[in-house]
C-alpha positions in Angstrom: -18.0 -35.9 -0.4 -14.8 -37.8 -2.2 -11.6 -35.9 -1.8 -8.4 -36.9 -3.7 -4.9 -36.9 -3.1 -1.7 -37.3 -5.2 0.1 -39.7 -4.7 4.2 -39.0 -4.6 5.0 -40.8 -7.4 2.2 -39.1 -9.2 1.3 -42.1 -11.2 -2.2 -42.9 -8.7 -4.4 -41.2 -7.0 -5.5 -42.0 -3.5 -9.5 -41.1 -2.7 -11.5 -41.2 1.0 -15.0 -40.6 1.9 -15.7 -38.2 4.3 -13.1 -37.4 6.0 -11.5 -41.1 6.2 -8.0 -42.0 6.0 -6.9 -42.2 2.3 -7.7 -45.5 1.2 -8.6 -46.3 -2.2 -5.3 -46.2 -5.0 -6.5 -44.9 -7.9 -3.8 -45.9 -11.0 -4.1 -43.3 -13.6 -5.2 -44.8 -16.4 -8.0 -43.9 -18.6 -9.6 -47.8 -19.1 -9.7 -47.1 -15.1 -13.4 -46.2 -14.2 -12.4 -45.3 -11.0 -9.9 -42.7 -12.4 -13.1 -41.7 -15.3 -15.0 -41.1 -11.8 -11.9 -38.6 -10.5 -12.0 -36.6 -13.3 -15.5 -36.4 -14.0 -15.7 -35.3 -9.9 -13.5 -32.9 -10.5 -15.0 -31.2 -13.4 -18.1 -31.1 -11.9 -16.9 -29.9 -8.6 -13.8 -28.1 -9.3 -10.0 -28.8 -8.2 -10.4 -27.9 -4.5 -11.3 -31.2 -3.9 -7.8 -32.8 -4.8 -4.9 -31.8 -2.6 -1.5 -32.0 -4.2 1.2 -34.2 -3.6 3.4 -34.9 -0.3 6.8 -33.2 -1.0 9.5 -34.4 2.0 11.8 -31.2 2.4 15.4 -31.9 3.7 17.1 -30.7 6.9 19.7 -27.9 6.4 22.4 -30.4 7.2 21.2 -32.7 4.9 21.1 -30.4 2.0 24.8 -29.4 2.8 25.8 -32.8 2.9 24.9 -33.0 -0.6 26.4 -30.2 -2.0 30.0 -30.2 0.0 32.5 -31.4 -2.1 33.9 -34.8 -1.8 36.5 -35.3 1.4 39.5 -35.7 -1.4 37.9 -32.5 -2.9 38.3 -30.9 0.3 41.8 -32.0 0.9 43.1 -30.8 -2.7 41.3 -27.2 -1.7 43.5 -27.2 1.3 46.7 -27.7 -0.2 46.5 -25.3 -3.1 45.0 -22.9 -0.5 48.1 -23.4 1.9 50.5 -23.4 -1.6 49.2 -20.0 -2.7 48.2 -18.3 0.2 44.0 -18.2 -0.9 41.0 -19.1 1.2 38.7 -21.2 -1.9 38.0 -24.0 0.4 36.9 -22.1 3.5 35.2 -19.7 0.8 33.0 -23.0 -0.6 32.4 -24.3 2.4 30.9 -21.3 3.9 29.1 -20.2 0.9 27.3 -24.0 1.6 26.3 -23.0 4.7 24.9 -20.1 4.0 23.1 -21.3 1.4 21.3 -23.4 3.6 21.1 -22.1 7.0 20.0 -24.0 10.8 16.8 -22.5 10.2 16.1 -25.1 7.1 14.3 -27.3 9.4 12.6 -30.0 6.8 9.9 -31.5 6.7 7.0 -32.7 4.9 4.5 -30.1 2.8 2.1 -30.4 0.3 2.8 -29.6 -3.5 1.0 -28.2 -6.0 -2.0 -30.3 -7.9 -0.2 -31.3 -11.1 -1.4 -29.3 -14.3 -2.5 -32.8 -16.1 -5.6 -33.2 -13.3 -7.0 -29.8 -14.6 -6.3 -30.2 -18.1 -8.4 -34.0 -18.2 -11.2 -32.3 -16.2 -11.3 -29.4 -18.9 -11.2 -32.3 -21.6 -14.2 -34.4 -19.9 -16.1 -31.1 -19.4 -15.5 -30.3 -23.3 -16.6 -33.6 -24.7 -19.5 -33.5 -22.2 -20.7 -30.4 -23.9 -20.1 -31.2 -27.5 -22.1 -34.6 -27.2 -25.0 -32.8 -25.9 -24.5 -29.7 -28.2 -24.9 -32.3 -30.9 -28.1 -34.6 -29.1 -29.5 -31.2 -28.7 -29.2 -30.1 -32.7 -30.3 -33.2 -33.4 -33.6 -32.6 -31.3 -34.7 -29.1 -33.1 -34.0 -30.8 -36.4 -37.7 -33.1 -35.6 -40.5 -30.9 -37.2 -42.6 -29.2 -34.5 -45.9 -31.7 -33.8 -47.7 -28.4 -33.8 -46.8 -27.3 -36.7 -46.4 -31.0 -38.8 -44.3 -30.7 -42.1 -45.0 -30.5 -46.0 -44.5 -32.7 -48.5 -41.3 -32.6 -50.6 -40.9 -33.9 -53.9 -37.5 -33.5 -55.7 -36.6 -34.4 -59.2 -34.0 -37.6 -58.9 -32.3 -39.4 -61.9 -33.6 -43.2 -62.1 -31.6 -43.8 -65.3 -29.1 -42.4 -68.1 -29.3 -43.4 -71.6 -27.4 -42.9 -74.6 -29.0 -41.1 -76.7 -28.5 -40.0 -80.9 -28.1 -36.2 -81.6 -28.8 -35.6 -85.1 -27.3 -32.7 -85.2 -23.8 -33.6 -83.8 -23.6 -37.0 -85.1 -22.6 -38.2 -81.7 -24.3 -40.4 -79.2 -25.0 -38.5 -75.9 -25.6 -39.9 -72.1 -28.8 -37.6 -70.7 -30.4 -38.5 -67.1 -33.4 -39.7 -66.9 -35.2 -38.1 -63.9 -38.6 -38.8 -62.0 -40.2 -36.8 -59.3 -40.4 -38.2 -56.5 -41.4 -37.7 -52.7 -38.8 -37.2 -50.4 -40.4 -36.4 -47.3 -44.1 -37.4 -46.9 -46.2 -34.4 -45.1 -47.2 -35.3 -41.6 -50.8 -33.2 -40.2 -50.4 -31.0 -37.1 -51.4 -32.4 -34.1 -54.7 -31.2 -32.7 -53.2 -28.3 -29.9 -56.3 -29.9 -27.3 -57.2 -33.0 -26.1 -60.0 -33.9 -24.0 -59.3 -35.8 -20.6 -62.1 -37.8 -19.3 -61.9 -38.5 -15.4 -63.9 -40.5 -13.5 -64.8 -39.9 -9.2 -65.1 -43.4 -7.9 -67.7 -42.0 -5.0 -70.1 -40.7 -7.5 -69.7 -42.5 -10.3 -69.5 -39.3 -12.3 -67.2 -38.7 -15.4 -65.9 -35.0 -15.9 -64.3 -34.1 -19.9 -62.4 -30.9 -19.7 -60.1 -29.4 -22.3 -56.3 -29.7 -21.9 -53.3 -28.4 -23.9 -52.1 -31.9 -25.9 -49.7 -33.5 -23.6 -47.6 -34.5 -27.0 -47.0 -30.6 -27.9 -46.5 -30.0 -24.5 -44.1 -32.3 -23.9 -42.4 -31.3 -27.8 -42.4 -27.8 -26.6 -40.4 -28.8 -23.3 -37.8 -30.8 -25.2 -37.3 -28.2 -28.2 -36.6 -25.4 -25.4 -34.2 -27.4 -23.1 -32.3 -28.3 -26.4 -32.4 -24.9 -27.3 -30.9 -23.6 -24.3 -28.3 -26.0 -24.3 -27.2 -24.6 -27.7 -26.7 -21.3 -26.0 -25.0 -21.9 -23.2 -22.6 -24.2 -25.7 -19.0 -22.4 -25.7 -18.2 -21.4 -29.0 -14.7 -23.4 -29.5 -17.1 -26.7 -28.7 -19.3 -25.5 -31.9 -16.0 -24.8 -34.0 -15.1 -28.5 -33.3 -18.4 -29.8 -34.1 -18.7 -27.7 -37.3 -14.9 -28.2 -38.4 
């Protein structure tokens, strides 16, 4: 199995195989197929196989560092302190410490998988299921070889002329139509077959009687399109019907 990791600057994404070292840097980029390969692994396996970034957590004397005020800071505390009899720079300088105390250790630990991962998975899964949702309403819209289809004939105009009306003194445009066939009938197909086999040893044929592999095989499709409709989330048929 492929796992995937985060990189820190959470522009790539590093993959292994197995349990290898991480090897393989990912850029994040959707022309990538390599990255099309993450998320579509990760939609189809879900987001426990991508570990989150490595976060590098300072020392508690690092994080102090950062926060004490600057040394001329310090000193100006010191002298206003001593002028008016207060404590505000032994006061900030404490509350620093024990902000962050000797048991801040640091250290590296592993963040959270970024929201984006999740959301591009849920994306790829979404467009998976609306291109099949329409492949699949495509498939049930074939007449059913058992059943064949009528012919349909439907009046169409071929040509408009103007034409005199007596009786408003005006010329008028009227359609000309023609009926015409718009979907030529197709005959059922016959629901048997016969299947002739032949035993090389005996030189015998055998004819038996066998559902028609055509139906069958219609019959197979029609249902696994059906049940794809189904299971189809309804937001993925809003967006196809919208």
């Amino acid at each position: 199995m492929t796992m995937y990791k985060i990189s820190k600057s959470k522009s790539s994404i590093l993959s292994n195989h197995n349990g290898e070292i991480w090897t393989t840097c990912i850029p994040k980029s959707e022309s990538n197929l390599n990255y099309q390969q993450f998320i579509q692994d990760v939609a189809e396996q879900g987001i426990e196989i991508v570990e989150g970034p490595d976060v590098k957590e300072f020392s508690y004397d690092r994080l102090r560092q950062q926060e004490y005020p600057s040394r001329d800071e310090q000193l100006d505390m010191m002298y206003w302190d001593k002028v008016n009899g207060t404590t505000v720079w032994e006061d900030t300088i404490q509350a620093i410490k024990d902000k962050y105390p000797k048991t801040i250790t640091g250290g590296t630990t592993i963040g959270e998988v970024p929201a984006w991962v999740q959301e591009a998975a849920d994306n790829w899964t979404f467009n998976k299921q609306l291109r099949e949702y329409v492949a699949a309403v495509e498939r049930l819209e074939h007449y059913i070889l058992s059943e064949g289809r009528p012919e349909i004939r439907e009046d169409v105009v071929v040509e408009t002329r103007e034409v005199f009306n007596e009786e408003t003194g005006e010329l008028e445009t009227v359609n000309i139509t023609e009926n015409v066939i718009t979907q030529t009938a197709i005959e059922p197909l016959e629901a048997t077959v016969e299947v002739t086999e032949y035993d090389e040893e005996t030189m015998e044929s055998t004819t038996t009687t066998v559902p028609n592999p055509l139906i069958v095989k219609d019959e197979e499709e029609r249902a696994a399109a059906q049940a794809v409709i189904d299971a189809t989330p309804q937001e993925v048929i809003d967006a196809v019907n919208a």
